[in-house]
ZADO-1210 file (C-alpha; in nm, 4 decimals, padded with zeros to 6 digits):
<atoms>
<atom x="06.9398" y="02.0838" z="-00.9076" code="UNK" pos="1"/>
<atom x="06.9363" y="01.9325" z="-00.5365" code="UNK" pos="2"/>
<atom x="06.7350" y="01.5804" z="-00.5420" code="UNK" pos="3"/>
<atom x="06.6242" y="01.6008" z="-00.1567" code="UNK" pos="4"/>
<atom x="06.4698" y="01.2345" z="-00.0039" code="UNK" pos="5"/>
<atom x="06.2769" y="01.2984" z="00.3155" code="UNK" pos="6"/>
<atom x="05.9646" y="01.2079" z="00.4809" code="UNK" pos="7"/>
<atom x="05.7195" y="01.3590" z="00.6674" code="UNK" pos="8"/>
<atom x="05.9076" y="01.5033" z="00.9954" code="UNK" pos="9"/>
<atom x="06.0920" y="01.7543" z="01.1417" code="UNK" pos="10"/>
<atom x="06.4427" y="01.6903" z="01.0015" code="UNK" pos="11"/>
<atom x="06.2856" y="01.6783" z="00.6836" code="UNK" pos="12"/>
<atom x="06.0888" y="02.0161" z="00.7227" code="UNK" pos="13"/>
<atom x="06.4139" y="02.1967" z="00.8652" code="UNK" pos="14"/>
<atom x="06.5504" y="02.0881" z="00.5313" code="UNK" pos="15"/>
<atom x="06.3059" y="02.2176" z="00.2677" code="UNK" pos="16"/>
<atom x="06.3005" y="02.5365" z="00.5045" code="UNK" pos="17"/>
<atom x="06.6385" y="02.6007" z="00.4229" code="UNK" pos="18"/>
<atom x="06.6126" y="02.5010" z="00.0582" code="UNK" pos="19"/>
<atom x="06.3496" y="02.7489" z="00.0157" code="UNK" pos="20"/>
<atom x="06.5238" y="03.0167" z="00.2198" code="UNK" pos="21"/>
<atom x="06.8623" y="02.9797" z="00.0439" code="UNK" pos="22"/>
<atom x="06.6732" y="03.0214" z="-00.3036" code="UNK" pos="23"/>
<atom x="06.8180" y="02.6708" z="-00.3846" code="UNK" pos="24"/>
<atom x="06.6194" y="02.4531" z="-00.7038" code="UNK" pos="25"/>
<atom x="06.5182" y="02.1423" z="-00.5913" code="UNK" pos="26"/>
<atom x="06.3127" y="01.8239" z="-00.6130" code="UNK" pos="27"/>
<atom x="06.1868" y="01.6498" z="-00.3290" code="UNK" pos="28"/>
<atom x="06.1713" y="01.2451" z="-00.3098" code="UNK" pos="29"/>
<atom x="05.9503" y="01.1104" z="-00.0472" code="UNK" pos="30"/>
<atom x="06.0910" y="00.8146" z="00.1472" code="UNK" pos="31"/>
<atom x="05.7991" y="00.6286" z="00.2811" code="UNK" pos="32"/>
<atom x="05.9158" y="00.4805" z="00.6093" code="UNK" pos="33"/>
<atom x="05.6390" y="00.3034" z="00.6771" code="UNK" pos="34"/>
<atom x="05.6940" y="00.0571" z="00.3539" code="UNK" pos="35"/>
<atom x="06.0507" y="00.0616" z="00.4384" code="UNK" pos="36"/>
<atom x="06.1939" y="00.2883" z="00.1778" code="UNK" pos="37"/>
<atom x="06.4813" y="00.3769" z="00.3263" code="UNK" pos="38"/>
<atom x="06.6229" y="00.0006" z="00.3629" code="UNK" pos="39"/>
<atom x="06.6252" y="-00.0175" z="-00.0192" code="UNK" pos="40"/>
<atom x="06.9517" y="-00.0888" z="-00.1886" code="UNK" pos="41"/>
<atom x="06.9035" y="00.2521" z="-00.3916" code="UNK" pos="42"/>
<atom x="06.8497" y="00.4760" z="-00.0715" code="UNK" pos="43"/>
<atom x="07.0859" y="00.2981" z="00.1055" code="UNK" pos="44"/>
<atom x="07.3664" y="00.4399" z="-00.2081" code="UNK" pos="45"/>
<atom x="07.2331" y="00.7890" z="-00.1242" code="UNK" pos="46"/>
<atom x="07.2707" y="00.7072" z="00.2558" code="UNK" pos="47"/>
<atom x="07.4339" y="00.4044" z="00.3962" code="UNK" pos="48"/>
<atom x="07.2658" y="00.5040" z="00.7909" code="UNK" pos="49"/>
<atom x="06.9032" y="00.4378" z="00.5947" code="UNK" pos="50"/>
<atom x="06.8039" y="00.7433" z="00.7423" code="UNK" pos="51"/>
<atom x="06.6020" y="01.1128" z="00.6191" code="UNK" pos="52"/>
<atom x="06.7101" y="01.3906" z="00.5082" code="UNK" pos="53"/>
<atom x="06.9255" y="01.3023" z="00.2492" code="UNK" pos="54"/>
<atom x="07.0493" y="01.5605" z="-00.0333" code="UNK" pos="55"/>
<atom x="07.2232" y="01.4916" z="-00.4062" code="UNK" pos="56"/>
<atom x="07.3514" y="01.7877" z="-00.5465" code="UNK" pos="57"/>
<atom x="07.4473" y="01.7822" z="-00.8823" code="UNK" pos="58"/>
<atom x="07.5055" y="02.1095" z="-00.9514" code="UNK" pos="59"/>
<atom x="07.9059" y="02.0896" z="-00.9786" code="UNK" pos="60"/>
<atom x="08.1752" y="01.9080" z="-01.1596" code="UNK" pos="61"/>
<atom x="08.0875" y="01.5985" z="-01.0131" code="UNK" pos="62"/>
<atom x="07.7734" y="01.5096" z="-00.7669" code="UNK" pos="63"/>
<atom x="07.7628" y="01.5901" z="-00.4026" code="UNK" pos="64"/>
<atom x="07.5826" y="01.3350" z="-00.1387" code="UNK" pos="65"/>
<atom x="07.5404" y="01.4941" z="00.2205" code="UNK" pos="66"/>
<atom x="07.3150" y="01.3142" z="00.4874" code="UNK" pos="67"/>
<atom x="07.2283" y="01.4069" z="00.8441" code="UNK" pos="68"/>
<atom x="07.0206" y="01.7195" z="00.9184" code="UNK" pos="69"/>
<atom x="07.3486" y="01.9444" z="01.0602" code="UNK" pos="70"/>
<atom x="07.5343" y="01.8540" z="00.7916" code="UNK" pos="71"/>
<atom x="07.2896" y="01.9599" z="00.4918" code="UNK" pos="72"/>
<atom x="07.2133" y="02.2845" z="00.6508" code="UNK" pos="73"/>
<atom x="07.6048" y="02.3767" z="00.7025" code="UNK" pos="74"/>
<atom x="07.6402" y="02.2486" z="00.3536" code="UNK" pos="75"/>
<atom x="07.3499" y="02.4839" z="00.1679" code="UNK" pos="76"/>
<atom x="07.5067" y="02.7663" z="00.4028" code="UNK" pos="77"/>
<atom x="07.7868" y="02.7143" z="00.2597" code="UNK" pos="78"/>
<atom x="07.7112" y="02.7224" z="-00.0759" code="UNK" pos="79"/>
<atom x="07.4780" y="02.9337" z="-00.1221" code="UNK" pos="80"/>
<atom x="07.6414" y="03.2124" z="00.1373" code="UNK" pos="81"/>
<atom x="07.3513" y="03.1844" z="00.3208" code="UNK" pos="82"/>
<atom x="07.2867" y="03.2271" z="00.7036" code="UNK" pos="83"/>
<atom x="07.5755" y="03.1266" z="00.8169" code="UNK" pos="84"/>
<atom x="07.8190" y="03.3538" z="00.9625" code="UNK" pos="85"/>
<atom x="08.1725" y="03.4525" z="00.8202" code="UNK" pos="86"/>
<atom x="08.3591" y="03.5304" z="01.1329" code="UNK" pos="87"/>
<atom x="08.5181" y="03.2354" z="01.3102" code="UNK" pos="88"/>
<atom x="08.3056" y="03.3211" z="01.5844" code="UNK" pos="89"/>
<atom x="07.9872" y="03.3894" z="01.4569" code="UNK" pos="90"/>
<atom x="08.0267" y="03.0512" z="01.2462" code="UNK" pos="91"/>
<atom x="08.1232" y="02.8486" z="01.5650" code="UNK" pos="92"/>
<atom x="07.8451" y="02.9474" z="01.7955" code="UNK" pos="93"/>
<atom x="07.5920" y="02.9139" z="01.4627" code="UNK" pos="94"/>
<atom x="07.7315" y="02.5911" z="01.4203" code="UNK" pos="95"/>
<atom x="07.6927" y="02.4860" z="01.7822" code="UNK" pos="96"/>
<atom x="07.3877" y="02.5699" z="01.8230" code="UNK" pos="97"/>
<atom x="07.2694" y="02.3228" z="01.5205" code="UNK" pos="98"/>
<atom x="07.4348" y="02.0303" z="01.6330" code="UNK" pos="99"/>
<atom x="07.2792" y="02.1109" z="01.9601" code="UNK" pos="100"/>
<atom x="06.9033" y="02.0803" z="01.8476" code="UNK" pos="101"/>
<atom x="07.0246" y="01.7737" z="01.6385" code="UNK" pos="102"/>
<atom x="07.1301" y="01.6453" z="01.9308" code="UNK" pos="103"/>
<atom x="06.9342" y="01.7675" z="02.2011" code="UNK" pos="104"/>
<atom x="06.6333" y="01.9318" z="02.0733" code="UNK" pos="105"/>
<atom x="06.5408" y="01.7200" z="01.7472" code="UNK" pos="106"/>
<atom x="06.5974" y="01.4014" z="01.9528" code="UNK" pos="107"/>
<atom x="06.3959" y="01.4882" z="02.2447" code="UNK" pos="108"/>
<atom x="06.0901" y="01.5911" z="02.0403" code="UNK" pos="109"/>
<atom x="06.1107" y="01.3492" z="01.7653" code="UNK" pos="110"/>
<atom x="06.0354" y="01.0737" z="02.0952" code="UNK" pos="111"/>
<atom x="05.7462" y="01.3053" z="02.1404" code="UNK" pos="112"/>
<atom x="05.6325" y="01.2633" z="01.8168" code="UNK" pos="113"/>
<atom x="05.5999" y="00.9059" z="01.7486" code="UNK" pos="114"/>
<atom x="05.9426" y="00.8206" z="01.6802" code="UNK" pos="115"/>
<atom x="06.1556" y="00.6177" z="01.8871" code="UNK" pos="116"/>
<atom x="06.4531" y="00.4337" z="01.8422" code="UNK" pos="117"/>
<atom x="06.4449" y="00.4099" z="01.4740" code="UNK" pos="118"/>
<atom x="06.0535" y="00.2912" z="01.4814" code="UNK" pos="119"/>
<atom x="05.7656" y="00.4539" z="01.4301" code="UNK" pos="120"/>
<atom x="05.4498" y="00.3682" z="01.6182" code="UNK" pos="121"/>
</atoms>
């Protein structure tokens, strides 16, 4: 089972989209950023940035912790052999292309929706 903490935005919605694409089990944890959830000693174990998405999977030998958006959707890819390429090329330019709307397009519009700097409005 994946325990995935998010809140209501786009990084978390890009997350349970993959979940659910990838066939994955999970149960979802809302952070409430508003009330400060995610500066709370027990978040901050699951992340240390105090930032959503977040993912535990505890499906293995031992439990797996992965934060940032890019990161949990390369890491469901890979397990689950889903929609990521196999061919060193195919990976790299999937793989580029998600750290670019991390970077570029998830920043840009995240401003546009009422997020700023860490703060909401």
């Amino acid at each position: 089972m994946i325990e995935f903490y998010a809140a209501r935005s786009p990084n978390g919605r890009k997350i349970s989209i993959m979940l659910e694409e990838c066939g994955a089990p999970y149960r979802v944890h809302f952070v409430n950023l508003e009330q400060g959830d995610q500066f709370k000693p027990e978040f901050r174990r699951i992340n240390p940035n105090s930032k959503i998405p977040a993912i535990i999977d505890d499906g293995g030998e031992a439990p797996v912790t992965v934060f940032e958006s890019a990161s949990i959707l390369i890491y469901l890819a890979e397990k689950f052999d889903r929609l990521l390429p196999r061919t060193p090329a195919g990976r790299a330019e999937c793989i580029s292309w998600t750290v670019w709307q991390v970077v570029n397009g998830g920043a840009i519009s995240g401003q546009w929706g009422g997020v700023k700097v860490g703060h909401l409005y």
